[in-house]
C-alpha positions in Angstrom: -3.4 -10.1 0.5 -6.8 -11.2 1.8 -6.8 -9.8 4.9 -5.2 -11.2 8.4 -6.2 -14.7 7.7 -5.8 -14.9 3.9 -9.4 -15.9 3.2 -10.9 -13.2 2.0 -13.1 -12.3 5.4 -12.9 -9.1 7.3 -12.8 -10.2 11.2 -16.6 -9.4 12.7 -16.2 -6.0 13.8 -18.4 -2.5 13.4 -17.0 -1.3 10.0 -17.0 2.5 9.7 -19.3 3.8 7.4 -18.6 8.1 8.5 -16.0 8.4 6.3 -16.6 11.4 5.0 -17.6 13.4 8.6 -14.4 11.5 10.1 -11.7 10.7 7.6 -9.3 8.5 8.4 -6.0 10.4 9.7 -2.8 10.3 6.5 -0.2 8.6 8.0 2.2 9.7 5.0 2.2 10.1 1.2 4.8 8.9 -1.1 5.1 9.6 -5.1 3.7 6.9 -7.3 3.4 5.9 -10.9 0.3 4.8 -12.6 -0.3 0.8 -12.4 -2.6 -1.3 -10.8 -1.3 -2.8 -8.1 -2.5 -2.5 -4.3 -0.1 -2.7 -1.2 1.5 -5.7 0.7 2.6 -4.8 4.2 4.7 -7.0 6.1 7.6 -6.8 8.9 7.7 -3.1 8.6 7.8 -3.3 4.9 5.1 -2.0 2.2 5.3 -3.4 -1.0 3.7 -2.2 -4.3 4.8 -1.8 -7.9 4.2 1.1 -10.3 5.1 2.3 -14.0 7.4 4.9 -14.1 8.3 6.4 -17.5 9.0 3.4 -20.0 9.6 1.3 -16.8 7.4 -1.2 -14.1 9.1 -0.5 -11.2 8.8 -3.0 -7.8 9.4 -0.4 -4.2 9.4 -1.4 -0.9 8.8 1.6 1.6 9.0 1.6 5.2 5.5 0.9 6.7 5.4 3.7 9.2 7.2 6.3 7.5 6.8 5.7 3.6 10.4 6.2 2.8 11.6 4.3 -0.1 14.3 1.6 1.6 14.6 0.4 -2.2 13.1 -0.1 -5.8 13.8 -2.5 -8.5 13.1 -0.8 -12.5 12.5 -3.2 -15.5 11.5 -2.0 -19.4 
């Protein structure tokens, strides 16, 4: 959340801006529900939540695979 240093600042670096002539390379894919939430990675973990159905829904996924480890479903 924030970046590296939770302020808000990008360290000063050359930022890509070829995008579209060199995508980044997909690391993996998982399925996910509508919602707005971004990503949290941490300690190998990804974090997110998503609405599946009539449920939100809070899934942690291995940060270098994208398998679910586990998720969490509340109305």
């Amino acid at each position: 959340w924030f970046g590296p240093n939770r302020d808000g600042h990008a360290p000063a670096q050359a930022v890509r801006t070829d995008w579209d002539k060199n995508p980044p390379t997909k690391l993996w894919q998982t399925p996910c529900g509508g919602g707005y939430s971004s990503l949290a990675v941490t300690g190998g973990r990804a974090y997110t939540q998503d609405r599946q159905g009539g449920n939100e829904r809070v899934l942690c996924l291995d940060a270098d695979t994208g398998s679910p480890v586990w998720a969490r479903e509340y109305p």
